[in-house]
Structures are given as C-alpha cells and as structure tokens.
DSSP file (Angstrom, degrees, kcal/mol; ACC not computed):
  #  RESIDUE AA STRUCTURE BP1 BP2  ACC     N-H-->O    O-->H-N    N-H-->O    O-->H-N    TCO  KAPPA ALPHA  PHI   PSI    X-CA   Y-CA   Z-CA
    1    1 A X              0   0    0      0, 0.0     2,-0.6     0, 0.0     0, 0.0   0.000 360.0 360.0 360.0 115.3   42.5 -108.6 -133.5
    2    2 A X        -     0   0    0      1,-0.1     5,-0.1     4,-0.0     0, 0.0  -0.507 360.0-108.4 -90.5 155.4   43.4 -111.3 -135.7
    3    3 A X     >  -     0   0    0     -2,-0.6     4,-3.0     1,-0.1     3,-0.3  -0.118  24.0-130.2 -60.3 127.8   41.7 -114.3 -135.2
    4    4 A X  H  > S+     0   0    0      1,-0.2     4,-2.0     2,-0.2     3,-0.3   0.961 110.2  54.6 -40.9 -56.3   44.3 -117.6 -133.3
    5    5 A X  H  > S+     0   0    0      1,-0.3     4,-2.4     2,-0.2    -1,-0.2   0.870 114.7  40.8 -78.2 -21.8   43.2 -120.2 -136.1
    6    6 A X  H  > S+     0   0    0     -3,-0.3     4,-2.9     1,-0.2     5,-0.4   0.967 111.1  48.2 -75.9 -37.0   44.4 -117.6 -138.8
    7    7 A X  H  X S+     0   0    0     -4,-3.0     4,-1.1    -3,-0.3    -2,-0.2   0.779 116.6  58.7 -69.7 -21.1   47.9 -116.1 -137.2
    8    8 A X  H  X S+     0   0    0     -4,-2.0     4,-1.7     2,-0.2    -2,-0.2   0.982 108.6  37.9 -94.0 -58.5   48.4 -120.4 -136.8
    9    9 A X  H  X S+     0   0    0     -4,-2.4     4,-2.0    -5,-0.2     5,-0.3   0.939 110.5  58.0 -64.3 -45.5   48.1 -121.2 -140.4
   10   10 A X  H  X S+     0   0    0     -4,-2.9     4,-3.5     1,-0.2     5,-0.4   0.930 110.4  48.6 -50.2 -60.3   49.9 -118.4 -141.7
   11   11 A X  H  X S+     0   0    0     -4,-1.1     4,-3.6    -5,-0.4     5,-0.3   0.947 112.2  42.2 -33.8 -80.6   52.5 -119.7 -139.6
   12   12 A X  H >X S+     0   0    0     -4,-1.7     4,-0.7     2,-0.2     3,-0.6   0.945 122.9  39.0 -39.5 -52.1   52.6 -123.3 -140.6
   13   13 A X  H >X S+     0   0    0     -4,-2.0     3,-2.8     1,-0.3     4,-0.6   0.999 119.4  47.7 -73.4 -50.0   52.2 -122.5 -144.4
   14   14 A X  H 3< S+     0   0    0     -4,-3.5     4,-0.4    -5,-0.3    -1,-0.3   0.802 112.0  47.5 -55.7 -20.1   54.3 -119.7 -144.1
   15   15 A X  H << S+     0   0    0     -4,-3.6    12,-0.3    -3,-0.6    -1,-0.3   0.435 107.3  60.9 -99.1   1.8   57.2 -121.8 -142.0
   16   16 A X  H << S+     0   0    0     -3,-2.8    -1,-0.2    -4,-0.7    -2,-0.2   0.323  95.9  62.8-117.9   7.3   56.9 -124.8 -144.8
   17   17 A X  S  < S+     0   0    0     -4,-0.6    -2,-0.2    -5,-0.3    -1,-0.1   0.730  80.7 108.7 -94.8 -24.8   58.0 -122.4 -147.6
   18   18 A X  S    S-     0   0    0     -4,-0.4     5,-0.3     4,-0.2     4,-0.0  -0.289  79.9-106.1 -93.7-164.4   61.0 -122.0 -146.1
   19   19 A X  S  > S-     0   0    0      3,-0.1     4,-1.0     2,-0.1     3,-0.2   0.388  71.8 -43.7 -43.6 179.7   64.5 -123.6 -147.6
   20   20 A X  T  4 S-     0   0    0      1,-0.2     3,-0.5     2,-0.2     4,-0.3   0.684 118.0  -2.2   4.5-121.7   65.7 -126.6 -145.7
   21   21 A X  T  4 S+     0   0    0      1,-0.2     5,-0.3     2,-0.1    -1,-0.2   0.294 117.8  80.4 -50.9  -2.9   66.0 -127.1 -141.9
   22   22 A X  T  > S+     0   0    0     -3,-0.2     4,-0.7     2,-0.2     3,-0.5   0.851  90.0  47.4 -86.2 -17.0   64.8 -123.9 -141.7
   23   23 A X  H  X S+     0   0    0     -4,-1.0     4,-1.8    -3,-0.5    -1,-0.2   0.788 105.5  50.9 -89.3 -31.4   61.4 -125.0 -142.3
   24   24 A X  H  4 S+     0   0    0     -4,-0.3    22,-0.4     2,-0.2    -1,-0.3  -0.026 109.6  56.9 -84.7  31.5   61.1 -127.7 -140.1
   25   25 A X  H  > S+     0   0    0     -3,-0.5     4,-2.9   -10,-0.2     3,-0.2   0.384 105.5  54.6 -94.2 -25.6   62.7 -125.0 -137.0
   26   26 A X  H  X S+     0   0    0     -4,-0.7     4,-0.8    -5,-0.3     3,-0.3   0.993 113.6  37.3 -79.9 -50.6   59.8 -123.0 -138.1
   27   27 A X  H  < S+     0   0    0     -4,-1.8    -1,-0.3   -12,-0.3    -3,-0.1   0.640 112.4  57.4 -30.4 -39.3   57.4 -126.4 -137.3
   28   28 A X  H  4 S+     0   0    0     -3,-0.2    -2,-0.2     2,-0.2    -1,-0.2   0.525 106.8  46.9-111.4 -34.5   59.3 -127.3 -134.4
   29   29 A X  H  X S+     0   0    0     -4,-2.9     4,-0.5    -3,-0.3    -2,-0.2   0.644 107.3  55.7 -89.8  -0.9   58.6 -123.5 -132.6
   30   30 A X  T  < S+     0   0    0     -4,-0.8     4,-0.3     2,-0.1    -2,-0.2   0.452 102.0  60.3 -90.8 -10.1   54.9 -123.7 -133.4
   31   31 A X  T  4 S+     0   0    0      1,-0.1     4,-0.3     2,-0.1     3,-0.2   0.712  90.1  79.4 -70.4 -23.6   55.3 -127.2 -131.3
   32   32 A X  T >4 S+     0   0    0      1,-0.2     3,-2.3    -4,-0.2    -2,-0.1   0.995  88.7  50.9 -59.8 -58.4   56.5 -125.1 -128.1
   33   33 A X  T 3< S+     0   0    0     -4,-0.5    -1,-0.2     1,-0.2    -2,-0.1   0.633  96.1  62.1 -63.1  -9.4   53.5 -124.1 -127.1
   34   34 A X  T 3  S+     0   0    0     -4,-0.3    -1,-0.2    -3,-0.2    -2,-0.2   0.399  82.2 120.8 -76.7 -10.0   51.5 -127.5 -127.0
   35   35 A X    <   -     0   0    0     -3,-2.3     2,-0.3    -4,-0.3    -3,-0.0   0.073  66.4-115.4 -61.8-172.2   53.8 -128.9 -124.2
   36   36 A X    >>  -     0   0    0      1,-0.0     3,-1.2     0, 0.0     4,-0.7  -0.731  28.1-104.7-135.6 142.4   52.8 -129.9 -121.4
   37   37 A X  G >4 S+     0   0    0     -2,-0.3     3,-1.1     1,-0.2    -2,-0.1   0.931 114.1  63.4 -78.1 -25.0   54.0 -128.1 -118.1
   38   38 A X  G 34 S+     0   0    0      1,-0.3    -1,-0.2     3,-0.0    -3,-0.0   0.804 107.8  49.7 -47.7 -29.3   56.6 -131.0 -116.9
   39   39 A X  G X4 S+     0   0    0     -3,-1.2     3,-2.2     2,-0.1    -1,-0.3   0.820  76.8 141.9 -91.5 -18.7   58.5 -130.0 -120.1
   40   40 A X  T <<  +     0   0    0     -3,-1.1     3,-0.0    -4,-0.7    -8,-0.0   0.096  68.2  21.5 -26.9 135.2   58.8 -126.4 -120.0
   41   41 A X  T 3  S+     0   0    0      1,-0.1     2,-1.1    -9,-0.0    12,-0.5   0.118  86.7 128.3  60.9   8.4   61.7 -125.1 -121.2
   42   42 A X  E <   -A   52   0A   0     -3,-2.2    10,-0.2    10,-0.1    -1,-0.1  -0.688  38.6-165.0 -76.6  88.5   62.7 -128.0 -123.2
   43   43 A X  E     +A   51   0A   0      8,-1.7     8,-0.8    -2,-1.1     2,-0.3  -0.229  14.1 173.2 -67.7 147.0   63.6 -127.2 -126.7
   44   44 A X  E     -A   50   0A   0      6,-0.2     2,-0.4   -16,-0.2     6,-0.2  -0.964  17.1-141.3-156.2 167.0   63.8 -129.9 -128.9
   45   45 A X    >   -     0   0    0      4,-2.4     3,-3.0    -2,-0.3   -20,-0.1  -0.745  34.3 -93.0-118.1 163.1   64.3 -130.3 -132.7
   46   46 A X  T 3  S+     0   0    0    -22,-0.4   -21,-0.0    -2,-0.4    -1,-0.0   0.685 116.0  54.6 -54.2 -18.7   63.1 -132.3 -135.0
   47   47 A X  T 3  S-     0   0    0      2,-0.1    -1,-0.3    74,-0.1     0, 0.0   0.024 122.0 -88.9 -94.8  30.3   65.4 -135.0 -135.2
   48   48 A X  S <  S+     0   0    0     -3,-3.0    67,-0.3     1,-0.2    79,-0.2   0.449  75.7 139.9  83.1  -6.7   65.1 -135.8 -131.3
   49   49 A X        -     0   0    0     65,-0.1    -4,-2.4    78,-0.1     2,-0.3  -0.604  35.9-156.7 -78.7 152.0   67.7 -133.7 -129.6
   50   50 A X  E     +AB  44 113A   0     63,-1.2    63,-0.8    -6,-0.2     2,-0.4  -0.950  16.0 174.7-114.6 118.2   66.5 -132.1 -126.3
   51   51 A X  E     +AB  43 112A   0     -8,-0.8    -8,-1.7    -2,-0.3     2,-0.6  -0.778   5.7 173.3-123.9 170.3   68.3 -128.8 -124.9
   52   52 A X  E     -AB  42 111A   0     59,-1.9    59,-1.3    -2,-0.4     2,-0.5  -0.990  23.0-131.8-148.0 136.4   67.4 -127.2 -122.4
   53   53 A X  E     - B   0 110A   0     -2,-0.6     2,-0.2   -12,-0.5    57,-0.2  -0.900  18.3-167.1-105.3 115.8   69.4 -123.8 -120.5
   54   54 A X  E     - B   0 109A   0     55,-2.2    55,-2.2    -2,-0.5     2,-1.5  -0.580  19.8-141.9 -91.8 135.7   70.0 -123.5 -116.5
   55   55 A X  E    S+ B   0 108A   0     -2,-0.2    53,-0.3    53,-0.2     2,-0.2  -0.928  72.2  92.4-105.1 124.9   71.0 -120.6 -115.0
   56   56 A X  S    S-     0   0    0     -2,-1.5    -2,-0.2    51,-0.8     5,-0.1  -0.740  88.4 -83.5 174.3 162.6   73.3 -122.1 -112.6
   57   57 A X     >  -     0   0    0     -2,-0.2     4,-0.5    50,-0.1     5,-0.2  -0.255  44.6-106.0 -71.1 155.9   77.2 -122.6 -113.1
   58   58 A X  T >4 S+     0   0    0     50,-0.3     3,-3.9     1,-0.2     4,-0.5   0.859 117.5  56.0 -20.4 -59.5   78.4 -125.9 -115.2
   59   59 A X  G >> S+     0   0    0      1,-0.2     3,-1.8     2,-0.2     4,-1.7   0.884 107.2  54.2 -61.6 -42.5   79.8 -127.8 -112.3
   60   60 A X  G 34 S+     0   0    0      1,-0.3     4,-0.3     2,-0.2    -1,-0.2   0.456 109.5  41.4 -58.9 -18.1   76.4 -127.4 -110.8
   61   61 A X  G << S+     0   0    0     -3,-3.9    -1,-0.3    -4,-0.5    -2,-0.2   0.265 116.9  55.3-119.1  11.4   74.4 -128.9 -113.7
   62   62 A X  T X> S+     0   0    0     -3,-1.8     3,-2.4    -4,-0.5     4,-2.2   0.745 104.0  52.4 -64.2-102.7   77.0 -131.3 -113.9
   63   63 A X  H 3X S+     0   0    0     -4,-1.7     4,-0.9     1,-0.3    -2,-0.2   0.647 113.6  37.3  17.6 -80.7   76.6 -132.2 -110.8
   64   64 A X  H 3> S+     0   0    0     -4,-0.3     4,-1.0     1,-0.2    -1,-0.3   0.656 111.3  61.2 -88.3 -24.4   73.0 -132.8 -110.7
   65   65 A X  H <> S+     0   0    0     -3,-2.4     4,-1.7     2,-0.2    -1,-0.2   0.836 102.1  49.2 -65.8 -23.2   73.1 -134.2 -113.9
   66   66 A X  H  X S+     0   0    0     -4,-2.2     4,-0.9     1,-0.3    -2,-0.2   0.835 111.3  51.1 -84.4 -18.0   75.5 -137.1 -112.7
   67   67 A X  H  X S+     0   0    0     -4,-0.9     4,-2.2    -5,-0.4     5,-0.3   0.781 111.1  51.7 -84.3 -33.8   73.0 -137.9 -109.4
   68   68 A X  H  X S+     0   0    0     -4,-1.0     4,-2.2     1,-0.3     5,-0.3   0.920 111.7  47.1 -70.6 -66.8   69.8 -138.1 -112.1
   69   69 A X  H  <>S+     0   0    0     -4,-1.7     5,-2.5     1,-0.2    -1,-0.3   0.609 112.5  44.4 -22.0 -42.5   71.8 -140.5 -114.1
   70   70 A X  H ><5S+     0   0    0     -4,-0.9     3,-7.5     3,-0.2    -1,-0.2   0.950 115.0  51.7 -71.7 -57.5   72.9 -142.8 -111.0
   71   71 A X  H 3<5S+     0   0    0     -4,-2.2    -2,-0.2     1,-0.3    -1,-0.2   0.922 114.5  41.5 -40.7 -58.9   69.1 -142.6 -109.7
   72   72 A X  T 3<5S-     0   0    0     -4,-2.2    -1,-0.3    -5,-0.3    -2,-0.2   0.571 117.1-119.6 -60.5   7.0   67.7 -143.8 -113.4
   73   73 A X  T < 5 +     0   0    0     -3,-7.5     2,-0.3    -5,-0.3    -3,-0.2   0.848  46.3 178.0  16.1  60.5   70.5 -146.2 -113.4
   74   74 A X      < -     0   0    0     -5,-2.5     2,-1.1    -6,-0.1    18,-0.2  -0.668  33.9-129.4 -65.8 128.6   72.4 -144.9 -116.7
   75   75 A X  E     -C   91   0A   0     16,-1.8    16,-2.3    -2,-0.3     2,-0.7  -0.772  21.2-143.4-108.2  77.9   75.3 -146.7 -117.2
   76   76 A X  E     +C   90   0A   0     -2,-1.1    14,-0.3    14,-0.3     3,-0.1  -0.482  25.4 174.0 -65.5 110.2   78.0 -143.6 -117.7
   77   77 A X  E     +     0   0A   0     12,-1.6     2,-0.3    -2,-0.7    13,-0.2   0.395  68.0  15.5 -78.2 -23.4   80.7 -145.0 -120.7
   78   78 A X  E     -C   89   0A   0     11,-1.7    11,-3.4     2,-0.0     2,-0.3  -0.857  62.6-174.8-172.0 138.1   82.9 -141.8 -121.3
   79   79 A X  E     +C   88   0A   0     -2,-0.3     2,-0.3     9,-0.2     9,-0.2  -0.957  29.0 154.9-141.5 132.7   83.0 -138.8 -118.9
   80   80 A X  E     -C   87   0A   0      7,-1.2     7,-2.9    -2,-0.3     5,-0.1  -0.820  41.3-110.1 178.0 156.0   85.3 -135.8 -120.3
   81   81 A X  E     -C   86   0A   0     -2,-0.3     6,-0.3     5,-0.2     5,-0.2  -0.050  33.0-162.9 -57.2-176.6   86.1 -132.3 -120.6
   82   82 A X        -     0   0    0      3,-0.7    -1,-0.1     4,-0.1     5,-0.0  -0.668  33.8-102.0-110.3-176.3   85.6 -130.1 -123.5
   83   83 A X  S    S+     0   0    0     -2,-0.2    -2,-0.0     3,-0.1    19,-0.0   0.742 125.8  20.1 -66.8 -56.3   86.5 -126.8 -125.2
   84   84 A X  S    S-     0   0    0     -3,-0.1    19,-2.2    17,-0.1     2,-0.2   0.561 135.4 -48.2-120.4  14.2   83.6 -125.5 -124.0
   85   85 A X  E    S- D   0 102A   0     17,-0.2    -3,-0.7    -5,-0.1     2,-0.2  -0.508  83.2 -36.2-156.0 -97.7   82.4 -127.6 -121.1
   86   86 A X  E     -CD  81 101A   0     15,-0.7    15,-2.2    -5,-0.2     2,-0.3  -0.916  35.7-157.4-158.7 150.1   81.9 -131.2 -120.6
   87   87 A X  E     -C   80   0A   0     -7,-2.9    -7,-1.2    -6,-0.3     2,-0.4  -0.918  13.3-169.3-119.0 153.9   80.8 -134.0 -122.8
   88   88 A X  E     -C   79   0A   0     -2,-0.3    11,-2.3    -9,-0.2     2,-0.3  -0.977   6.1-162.4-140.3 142.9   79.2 -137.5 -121.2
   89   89 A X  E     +CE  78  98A   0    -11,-3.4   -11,-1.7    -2,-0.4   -12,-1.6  -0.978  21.6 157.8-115.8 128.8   78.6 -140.5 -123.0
   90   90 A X  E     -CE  76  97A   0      7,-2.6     7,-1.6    -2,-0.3   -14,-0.3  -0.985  25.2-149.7-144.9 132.0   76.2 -143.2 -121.4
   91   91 A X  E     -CE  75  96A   0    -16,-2.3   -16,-1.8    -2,-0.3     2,-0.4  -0.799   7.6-175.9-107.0 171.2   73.8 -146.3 -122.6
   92   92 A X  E >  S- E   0  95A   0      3,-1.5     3,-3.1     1,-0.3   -18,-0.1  -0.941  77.7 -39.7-149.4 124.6   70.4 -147.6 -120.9
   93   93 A X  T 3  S-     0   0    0     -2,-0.4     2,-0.4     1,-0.2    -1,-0.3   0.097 127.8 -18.0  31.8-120.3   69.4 -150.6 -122.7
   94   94 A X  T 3  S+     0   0    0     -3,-0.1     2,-0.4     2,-0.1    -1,-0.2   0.265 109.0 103.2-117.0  45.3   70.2 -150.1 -126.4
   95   95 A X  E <   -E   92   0A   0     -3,-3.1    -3,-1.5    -2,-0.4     2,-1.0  -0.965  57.6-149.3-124.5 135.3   70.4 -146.4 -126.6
   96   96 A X  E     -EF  91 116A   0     20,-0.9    20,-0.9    -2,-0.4     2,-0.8  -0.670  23.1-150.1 -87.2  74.3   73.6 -144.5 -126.8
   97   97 A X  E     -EF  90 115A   0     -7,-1.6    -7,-2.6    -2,-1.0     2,-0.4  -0.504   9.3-156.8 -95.9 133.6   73.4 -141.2 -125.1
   98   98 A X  E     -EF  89 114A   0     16,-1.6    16,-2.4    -2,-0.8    -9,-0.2  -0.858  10.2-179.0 -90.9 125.6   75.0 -138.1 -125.6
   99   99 A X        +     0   0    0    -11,-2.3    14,-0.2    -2,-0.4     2,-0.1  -0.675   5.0 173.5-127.4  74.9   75.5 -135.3 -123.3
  100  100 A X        -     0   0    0     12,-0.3    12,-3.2   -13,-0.3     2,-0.3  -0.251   7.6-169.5 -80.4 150.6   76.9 -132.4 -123.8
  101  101 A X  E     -DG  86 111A   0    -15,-2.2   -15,-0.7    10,-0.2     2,-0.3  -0.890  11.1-164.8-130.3 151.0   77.1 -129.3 -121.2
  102  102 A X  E     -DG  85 110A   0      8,-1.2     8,-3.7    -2,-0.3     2,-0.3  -0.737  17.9-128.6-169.6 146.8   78.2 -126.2 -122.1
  103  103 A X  E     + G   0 109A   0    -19,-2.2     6,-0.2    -2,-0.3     3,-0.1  -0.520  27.0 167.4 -86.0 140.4   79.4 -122.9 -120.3
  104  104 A X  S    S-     0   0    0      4,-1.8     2,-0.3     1,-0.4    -1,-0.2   0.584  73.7 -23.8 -85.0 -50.6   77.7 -120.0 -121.4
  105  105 A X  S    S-     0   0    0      3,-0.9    -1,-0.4     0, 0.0     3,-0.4  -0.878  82.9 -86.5-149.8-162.5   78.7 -117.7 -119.0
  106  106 A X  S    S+     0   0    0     -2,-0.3   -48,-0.2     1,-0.2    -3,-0.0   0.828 132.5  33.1 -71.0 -12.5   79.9 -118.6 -115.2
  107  107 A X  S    S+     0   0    0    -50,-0.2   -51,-0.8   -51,-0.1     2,-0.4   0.176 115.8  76.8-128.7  -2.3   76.1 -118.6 -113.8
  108  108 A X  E     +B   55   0A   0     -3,-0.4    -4,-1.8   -53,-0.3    -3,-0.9  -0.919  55.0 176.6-128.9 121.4   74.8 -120.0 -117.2
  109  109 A X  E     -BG  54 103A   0    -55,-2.2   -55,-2.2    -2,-0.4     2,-0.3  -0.934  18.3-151.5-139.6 143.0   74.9 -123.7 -118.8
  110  110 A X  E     -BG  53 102A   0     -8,-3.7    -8,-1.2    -2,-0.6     2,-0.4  -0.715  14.2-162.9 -86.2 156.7   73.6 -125.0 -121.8
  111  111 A X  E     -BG  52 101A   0    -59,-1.3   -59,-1.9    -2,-0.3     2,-0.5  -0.961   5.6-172.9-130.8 125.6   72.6 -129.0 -121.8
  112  112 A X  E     -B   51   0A   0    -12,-3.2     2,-0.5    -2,-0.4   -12,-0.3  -0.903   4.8-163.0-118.3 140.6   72.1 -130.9 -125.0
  113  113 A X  E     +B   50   0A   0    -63,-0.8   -63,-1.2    -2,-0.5     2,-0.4  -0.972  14.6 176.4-130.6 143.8   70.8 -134.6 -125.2
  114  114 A X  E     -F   98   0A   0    -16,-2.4   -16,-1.6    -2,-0.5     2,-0.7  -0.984   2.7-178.1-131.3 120.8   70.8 -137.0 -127.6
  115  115 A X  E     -F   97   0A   0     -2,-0.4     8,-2.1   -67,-0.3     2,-0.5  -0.964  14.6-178.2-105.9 111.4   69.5 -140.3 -127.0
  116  116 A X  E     -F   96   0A   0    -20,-0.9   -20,-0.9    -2,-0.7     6,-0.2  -0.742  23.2-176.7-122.3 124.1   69.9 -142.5 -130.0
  117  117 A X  S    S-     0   0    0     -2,-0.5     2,-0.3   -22,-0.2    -1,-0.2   0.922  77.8 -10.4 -72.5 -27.9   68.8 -146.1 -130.4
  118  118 A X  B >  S-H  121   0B   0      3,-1.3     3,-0.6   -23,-0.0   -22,-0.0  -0.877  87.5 -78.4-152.7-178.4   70.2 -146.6 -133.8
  119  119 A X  T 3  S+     0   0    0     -2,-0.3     3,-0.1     1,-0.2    -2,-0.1   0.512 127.9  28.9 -72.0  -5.5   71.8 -144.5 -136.7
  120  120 A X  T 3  S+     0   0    0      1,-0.1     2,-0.5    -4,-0.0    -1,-0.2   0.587 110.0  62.6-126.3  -3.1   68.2 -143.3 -137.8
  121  121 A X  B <   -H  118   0B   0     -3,-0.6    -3,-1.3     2,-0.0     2,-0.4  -0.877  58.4-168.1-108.9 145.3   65.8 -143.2 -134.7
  122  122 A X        -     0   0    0     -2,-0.5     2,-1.2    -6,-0.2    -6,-0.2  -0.999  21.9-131.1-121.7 140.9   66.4 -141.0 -131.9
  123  123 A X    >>  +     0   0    0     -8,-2.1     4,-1.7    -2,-0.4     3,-0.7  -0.571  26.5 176.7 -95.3  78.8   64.5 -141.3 -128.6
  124  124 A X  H 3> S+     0   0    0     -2,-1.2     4,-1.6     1,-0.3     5,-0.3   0.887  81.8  56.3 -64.2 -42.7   63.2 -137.4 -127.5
  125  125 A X  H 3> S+     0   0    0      1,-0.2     4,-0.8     2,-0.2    -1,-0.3   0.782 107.7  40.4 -69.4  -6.7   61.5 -138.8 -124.6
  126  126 A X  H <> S+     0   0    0     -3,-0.7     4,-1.5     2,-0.2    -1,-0.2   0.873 116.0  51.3 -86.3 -30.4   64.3 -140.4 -123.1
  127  127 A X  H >X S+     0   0    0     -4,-1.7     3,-1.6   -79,-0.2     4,-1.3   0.989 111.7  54.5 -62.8 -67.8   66.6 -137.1 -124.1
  128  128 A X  H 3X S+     0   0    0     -4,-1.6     4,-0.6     1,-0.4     5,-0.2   0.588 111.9  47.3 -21.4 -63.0   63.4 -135.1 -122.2
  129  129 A X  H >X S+     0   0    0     -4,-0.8     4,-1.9     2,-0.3     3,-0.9   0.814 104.7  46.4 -40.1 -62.6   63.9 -137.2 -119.3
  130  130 A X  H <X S+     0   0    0     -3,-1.6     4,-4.0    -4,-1.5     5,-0.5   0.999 111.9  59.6 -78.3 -54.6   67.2 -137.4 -118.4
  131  131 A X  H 3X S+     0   0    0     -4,-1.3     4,-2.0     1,-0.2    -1,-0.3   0.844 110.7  38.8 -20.6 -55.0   67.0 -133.5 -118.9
  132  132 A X  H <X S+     0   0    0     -3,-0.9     4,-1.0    -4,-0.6    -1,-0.2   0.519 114.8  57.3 -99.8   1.4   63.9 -132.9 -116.0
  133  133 A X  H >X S+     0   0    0     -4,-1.9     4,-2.2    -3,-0.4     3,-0.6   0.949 111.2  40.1 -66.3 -56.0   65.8 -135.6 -113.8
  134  134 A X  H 3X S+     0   0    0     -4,-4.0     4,-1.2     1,-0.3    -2,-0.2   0.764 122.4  41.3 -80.9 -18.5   68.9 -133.3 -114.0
  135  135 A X  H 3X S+     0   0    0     -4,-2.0     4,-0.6    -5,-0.5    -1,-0.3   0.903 108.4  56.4 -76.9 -24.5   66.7 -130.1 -113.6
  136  136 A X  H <X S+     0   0    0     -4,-1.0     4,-3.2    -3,-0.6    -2,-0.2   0.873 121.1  39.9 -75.0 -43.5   64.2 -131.9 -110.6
  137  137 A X  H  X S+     0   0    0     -4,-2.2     4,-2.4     1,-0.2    -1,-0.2   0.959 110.2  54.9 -42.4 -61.8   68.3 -132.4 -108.8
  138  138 A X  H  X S+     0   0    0     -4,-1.2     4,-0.6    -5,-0.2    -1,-0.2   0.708 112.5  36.6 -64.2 -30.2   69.4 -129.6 -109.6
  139  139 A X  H  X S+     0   0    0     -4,-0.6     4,-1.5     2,-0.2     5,-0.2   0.684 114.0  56.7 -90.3 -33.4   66.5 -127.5 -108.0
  140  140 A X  H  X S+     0   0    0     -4,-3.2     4,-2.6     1,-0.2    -2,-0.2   0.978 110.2  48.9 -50.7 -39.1   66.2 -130.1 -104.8
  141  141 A X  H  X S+     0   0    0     -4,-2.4     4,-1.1     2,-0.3    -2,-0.2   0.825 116.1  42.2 -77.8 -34.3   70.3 -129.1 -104.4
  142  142 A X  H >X S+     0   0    0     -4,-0.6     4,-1.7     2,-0.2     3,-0.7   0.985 116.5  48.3-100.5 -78.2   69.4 -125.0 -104.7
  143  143 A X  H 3X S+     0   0    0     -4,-1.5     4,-1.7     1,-0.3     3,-0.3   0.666 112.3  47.0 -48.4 -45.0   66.3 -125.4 -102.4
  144  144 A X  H 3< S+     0   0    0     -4,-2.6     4,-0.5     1,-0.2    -1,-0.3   0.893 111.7  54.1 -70.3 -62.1   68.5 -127.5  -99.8
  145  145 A X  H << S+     0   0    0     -4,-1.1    -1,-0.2    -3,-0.7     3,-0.2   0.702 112.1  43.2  -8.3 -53.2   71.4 -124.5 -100.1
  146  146 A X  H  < S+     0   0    0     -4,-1.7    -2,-0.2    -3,-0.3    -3,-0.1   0.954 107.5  54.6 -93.8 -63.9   68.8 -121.7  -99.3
  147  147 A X     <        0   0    0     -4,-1.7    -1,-0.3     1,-0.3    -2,-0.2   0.733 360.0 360.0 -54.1 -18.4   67.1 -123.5  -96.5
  148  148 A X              0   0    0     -4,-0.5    -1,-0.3    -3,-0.2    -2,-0.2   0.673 360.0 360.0 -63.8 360.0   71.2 -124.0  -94.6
C-alpha cells in the first residue's frame, strides 16, 4: 500500500511539470477532494468558473435556476437561447454574471458560472452559490413532484 502523503506529492510535483493549463487542471483536481459537503459536485477551475452537471432536462435547471436568482435578488440583464442551450446574463452589485446551460442529452444539463467583478478577479464563491441555490430548487421542485 502506498503511503497517502506520498501518492499526494507525486501528484502535485508530477501535475506542475505539466505544459500550460494543463498543470494547473492537474492542481485544481487534487483540490476536489478537500471540499466541503455543501459543494459537492462543483467543479471549478482555476480562474473562478464553477460548473456543475444535473441530471434533469434543461428547462428544468433553467427553471430552478431563474427562482434561485429571484430569491438572491440577481438582477437578470440578458436572457437568451443558444446553439446549445441557454445563456443568462445578470449583475448583483458590481459583478457581471455569466450563465450558461447547456443540453447534454434530454435528461442531462451542464451549468457553467462565471461571476466576474472586473476583467482580472473572478468571484468562485458567488459562481458556487448561485450554482447550490439552483441545485437546493431544483431538488425542492423534484421532491414536490414525487410527493403529488
């Protein structure tokens, strides 16, 4: 059995050798496991986007996204279709968020967030957020469904 604290440096040293972004992904999956359980299943990358994958159909994680938003009072700015979903543009105080949806299959949706306050900071706890609002909806609205 090899020993955790070794299979963990190998990792890190080995993941900082490689080329480009590729080395901070390699940082950024050794990160997964340190969460916390309120974040599970939130991917994020190093520059602050949070995404996160539902199985439930677009409209649905539309849907539930557009009820977290009202609740947080998000100020929605541009609401529109896509190629491959749905895009939403929204601010809260002096952050621009981006929301992108996108169908994966009919029963499968991707969600990507960007919160950014300015052209070099991006705000991962606010992306996080708006993410387990639209999942905390999204599971009230399934649970509500079964119980009819």
């Amino acid at each position: 059995m090899i020993p955790r604290i070794f299979l963990i440096s190998t990792l890190m040293v080995g993941s900082l050798s490689l080329p480009g972004c590729a080395g901070g992904v390699g940082l950024t999956m050794l990160g997964i496991g340190g969460g916390t359980a309120a974040n599970v299943g939130v991917e994020h990358t190093l520059n602050g986007i949070a995404y996160k994958t539902f199985t439930a159909s677009l409209d649905q994680v539309y849907a539930a996204n557009q009820m977290a938003l009202a609740d947080m009072s998000v100020k929605i700015t541009d609401d529109a279709k896509t190629e491959s979903g749905r895009q939403v543009i929204a601010i809260a105080a002096d952050r621009e968020i981006e929301i992108q949806f996108e169908r994966l299959t009919p029963r499968m949706t991707r969600m990507r967030v960007v919160a950014a306050e300015n052209m070099l900071f991006k705000d991962s706890a606010t992306a996080t957020e708006i993410i387990l609002q639209t999942a905390d909806h999204l599971e009230s609205k399934t649970a509500a469904t079964a119980r009819r």
